[in-house]
N, C-alpha and C positions, 0 to 999 in steps of 0.2 A: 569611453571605457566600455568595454563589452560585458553585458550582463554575465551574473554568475549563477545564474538559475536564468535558464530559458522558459516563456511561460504562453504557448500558443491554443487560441479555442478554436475549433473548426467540427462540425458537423454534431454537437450537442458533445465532443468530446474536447477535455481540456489536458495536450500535455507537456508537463514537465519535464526539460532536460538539465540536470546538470552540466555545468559548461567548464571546469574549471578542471581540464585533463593535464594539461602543466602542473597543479597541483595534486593530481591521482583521485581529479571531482573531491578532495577532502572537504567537507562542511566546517568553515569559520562560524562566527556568530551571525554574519550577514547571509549567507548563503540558509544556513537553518532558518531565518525568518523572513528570505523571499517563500524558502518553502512552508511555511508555515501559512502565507497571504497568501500561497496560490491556492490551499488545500482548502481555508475560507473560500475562497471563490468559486472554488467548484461546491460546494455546500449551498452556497447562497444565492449563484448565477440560476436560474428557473431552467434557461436555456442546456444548459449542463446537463449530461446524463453520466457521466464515468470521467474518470481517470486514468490518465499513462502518467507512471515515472520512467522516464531512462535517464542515461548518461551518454556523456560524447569521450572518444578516446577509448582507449585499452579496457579501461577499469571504473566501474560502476562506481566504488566509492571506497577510498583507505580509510575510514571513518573521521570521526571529527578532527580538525587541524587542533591537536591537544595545545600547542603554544598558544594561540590564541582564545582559547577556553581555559586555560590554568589558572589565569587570574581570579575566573569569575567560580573556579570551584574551589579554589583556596581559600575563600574567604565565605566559603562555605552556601555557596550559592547554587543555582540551577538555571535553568534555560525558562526565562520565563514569558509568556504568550501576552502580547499583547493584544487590545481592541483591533478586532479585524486578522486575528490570527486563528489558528486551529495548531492546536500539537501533532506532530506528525508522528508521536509515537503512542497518541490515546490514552498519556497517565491522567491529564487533569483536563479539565474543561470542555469543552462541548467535544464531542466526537463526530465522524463522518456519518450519514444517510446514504449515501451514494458509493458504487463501489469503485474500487483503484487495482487498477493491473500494475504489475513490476516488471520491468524488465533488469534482469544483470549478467554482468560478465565480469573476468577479470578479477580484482581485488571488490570483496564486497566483505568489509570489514566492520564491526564493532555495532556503532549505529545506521549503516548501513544495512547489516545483519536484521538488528531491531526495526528499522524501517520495512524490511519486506515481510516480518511477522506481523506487521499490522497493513499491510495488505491484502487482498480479496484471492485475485488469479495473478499467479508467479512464473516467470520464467525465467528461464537460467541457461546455461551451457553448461555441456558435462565437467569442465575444468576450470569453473568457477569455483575461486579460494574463498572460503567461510570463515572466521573467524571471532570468537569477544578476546580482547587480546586486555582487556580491562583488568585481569589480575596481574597481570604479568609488568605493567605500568603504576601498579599498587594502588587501583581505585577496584570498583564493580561494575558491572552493569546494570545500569540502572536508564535503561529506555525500554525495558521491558523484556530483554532475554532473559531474564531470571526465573519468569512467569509462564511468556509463550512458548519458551524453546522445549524444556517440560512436555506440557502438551500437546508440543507438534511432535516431538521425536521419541519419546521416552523418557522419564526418571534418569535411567543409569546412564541412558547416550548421551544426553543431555550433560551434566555432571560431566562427563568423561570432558565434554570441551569448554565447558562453562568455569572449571576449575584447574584448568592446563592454560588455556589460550592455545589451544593448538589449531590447525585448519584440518578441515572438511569441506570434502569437493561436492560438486553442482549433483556429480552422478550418483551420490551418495546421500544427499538431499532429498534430489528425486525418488531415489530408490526408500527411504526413509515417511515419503510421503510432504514433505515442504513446500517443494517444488511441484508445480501442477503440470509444468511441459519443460523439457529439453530442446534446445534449440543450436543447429550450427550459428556462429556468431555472424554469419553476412543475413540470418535470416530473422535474425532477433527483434528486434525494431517492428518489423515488416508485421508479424505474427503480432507482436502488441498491439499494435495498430487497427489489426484484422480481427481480434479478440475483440477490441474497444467500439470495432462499426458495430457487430453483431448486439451485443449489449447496447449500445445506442438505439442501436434499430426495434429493440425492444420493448413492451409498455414498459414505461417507467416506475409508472406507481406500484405495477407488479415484480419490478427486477427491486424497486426500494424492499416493498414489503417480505420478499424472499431473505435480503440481507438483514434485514430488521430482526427475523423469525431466527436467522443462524446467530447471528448476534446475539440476540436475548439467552439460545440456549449456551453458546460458549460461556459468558458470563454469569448467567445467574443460572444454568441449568432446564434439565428437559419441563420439567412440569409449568415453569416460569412462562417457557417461550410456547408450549402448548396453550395454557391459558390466555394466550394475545391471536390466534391462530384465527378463531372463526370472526372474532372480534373483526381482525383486521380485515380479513377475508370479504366480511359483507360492505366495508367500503371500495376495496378495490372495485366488487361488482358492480357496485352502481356508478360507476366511471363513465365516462367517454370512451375511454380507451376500451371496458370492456365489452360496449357495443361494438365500437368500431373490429374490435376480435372475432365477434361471433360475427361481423358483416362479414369482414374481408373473407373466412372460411367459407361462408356460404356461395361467396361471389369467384372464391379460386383467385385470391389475388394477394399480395403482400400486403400487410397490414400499412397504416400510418397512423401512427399512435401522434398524440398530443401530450400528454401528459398529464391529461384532466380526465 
């Protein structure tokens, strides 16, 4: 049987493809906690440096296959992480160190929406369909657009979709600020991929501690993530990596970071 989450590591980058375009990549229960296992692994693999998500087929993701989750919210339940999991929407339990690029097209529905708010660098195509279609089904959203879409778009724009279920395209996204690049669809892929070396090729300890630093202030605020700044700062510098920084400058040559 052919995996429903593709899950490949290759050059300190590890990425995931939904596989399951027959079904419009919609997320079952199984497909939500292969991606769950892969997003621990890139957290815990040393080797790892970033993440790709994409999808195969037309459409990034029609959100969760609701028949097969009805049961488990009827009876009043949630999606819950097990040993060796990470949530992929960052409500409860350990969260990422490392960052994850998105790629979408297509239908990027519901909690596919909420999946690329809780990633780093996004890409999209300009007629990529948006949507939380969660009122309009008589539940909410609850993987986290109700929080980030807010703050990524505005108050009132926000609202304007988060209580219709209507769509909003890729170019409006972008234009919005969501979206970090626009991409033709044959070149999508390509570009995540190319985003993903660079960040790879990166010190790590200083691409963590960057994300660490914007993290801290999204969530708790600027004075929060200012107070971790020099803290964190003076271990970066005593690295390997940030010798090897100041060699390779001095030598005129591309860095090779470690990690250490």
């Amino acid at each position: 049987m052919t995996a429903k989450v593709l899950v490949e590591a290759s050059e300190h980058i590890l990425t995931i493809t939904f596989n399951r375009a027959d079904k419009l990549n919609a997320l079952d229960p199984e497909s939500y906690h292969l991606l769950a296992q892969a997003l621990h692994r890139l957290q815990h693999d040393d080797d790892l440096r970033v993440g790709v998500i994409l999808a195969d087929g037309k459409h990034f993701t029609a959100g969760l296959e609701l028949d097969k989750w009805a049961p488990i919210f009827a009876q009043g339940g949630a999606p819950q992480m097990a040993a060796g999991e990470i949530d992929p929407y960052g409500i409860s339990g350990e969260t990422l160190s490392k960052p994850l690029i998105i790629a979408v097209h297509g239908l990027c529905y519901t909690s596919g929406l909420e999946l690329l708010l809780n990633t780093d660098i996004r890409l999209g195509t300009a007629d990529t369909r948006f949507a939380q279609l969660e009122v309009q089904r008589g539940i909410y959203p609850c993987g986290g657009g109700t929080v980030r879409l807010p703050e990524e778009i505005g108050w009132a724009r926000a609202q304007r979709y988060l209580l219709t279920g209507d769509e909003f395209s890729g170019q409006q996204a972008y234009d919005w600020g969501m979206l970090t690049e626009l991409c033709e669809f044959s070149q999508l892929h390509s570009r995540a991929r190319e985003l993903a070396q660079k960040v790879a090729a990166a010190a790590p300890l200083g691409v963590r501690a960057a994300l660490k630093s914007s993290k801290t202030a999204r969530l708790h605020g600027d004075t929060a993530a200012l107070s971790t700044v020099f803290g964190d700062m003076g271990k970066v510098l005593k690295s390997d990596d940030a010798a090897e920084g100041v060699r390779s400058f001095m030598e005129r040559r591309a860095a090779r970071f470690s990690g250490r």
